[in-house]
C-alpha positions in Angstrom: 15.4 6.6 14.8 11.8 7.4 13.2 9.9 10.6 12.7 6.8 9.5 14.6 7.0 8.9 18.8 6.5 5.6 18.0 7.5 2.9 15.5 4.4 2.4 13.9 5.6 -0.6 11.8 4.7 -1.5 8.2 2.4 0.7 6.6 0.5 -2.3 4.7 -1.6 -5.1 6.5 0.0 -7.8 4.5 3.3 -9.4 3.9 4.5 -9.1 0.2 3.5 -12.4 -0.1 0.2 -11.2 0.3 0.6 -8.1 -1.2 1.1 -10.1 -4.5 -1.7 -12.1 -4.2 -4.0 -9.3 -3.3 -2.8 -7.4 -6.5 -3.1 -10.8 -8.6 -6.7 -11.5 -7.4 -7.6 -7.6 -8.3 -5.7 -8.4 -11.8 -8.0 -11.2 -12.2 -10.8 -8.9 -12.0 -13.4 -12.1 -11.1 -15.3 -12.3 -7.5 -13.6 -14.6 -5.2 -17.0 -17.0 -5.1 -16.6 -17.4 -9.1 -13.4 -17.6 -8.9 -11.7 -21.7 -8.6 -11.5 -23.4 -11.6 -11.0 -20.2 -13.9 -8.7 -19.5 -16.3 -8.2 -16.1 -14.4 -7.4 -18.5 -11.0 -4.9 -20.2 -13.5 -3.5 -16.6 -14.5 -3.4 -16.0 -11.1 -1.6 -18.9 -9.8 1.3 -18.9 -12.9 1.4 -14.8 -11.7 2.6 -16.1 -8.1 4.6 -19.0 -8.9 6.8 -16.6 -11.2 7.0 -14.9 -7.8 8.2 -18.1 -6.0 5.0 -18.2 -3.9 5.1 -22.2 -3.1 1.2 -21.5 -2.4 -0.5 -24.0 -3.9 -4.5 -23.4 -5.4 -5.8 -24.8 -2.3 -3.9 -22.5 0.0 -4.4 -19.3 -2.4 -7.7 -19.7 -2.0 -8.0 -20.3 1.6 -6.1 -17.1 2.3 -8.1 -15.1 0.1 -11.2 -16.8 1.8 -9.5 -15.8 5.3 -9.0 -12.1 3.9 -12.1 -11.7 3.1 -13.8 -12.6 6.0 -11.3 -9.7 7.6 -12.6 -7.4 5.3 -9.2 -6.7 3.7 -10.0 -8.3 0.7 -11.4 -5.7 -2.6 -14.6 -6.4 -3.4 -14.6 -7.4 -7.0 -18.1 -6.6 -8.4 -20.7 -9.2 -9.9 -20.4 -12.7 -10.8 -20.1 -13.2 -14.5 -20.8 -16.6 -14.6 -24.4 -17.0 -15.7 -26.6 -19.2 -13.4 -27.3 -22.7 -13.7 -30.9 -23.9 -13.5 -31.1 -27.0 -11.1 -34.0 -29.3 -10.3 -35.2 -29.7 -6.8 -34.1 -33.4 -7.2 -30.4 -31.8 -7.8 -30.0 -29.4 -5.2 -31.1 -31.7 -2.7 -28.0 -34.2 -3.9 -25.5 -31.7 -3.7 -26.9 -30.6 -0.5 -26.7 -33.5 0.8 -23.6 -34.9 -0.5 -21.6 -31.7 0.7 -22.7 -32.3 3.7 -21.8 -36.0 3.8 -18.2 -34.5 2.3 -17.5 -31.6 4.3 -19.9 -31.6 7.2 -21.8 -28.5 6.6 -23.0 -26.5 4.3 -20.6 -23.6 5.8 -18.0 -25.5 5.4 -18.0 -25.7 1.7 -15.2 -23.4 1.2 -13.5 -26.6 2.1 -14.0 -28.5 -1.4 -12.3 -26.7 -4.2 -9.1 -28.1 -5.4 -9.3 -31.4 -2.9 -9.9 -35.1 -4.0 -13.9 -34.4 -2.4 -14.5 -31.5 -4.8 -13.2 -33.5 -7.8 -15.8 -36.5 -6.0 -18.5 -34.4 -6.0 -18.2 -33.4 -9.4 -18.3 -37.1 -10.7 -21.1 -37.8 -8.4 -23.4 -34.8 -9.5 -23.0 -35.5 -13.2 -23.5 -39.5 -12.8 -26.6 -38.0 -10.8 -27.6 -35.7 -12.7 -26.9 -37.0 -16.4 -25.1 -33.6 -16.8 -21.7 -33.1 -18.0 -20.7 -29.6 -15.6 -17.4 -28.8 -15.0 -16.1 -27.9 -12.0 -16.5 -24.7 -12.2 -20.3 -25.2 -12.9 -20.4 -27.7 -9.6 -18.8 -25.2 -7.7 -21.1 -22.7 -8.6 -24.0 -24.5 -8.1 -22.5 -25.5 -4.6 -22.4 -22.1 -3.9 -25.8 -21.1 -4.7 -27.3 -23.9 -2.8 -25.4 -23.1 0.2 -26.5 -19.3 0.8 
């Protein structure tokens, strides 16, 4: 028997599952666009395998990408990653190889941690004579696309 008329359910959104990552992400105190390839994703990640979340970085980040987009996801604050300067010449590459990777621009969300984002990277500094990580790529990924 409850107090209310009716069983309202769960008073949180999210499964504990989710629950954990939501409080990891917060831990990690870094926006979810400069997030991959971070030593605070890495934290992250070991903070929800010692949970038992069989997540992997991919999937993490894909939920938190689908949270987001809900609006259930804490906005974080500003990017610390400084900027990376690119070349008109470079832009247009990485435009157009994300699109030759994942189809569209808006579908970039779809390269980090996946063979293509670990392509890309190869092909940008080859390209480019640069030697980014792929943190930088991603970064520079994201700019281009907004």
């Amino acid at each position: 028997m409850t107090d209310t008329l009716f069983d309202l359910g769960p008073t949180s959104p999210f499964s504990p599952a989710d629950e954990r990552l939501v409080a990891a992400y917060v831990a990690a105190a870094r926006g979810l666009d400069d997030l991959p390839y971070t030593p605070e994703f890495e934290a992250m990640m070991v903070t929800l395998r010692s949970a038992k979340d069989p997540r992997g970085e991919r999937e993490v980040l894909h939920r938190l990408h689908n949270m987001r987009k809900a609006k259930k996801l804490p906005q974080l604050g500003k990017t610390p990653t400084p900027a990376i300067k690119v070349s008109a010449d470079e832009e247009a590459f990485l435009c157009s190889r994300v699109l030759a990777l994942v189809g569209s621009l808006g579908a970039r969300d779809n390269l980090p941690y996946t063979n293509k984002m670990d392509e890309l990277v190869r092909e940008f500094n080859a390209f480019s004579g640069r030697h980014l990580t792929a943190h930088d790529v991603w970064r520079l990924v994201a700019k281009v696309a907004k």
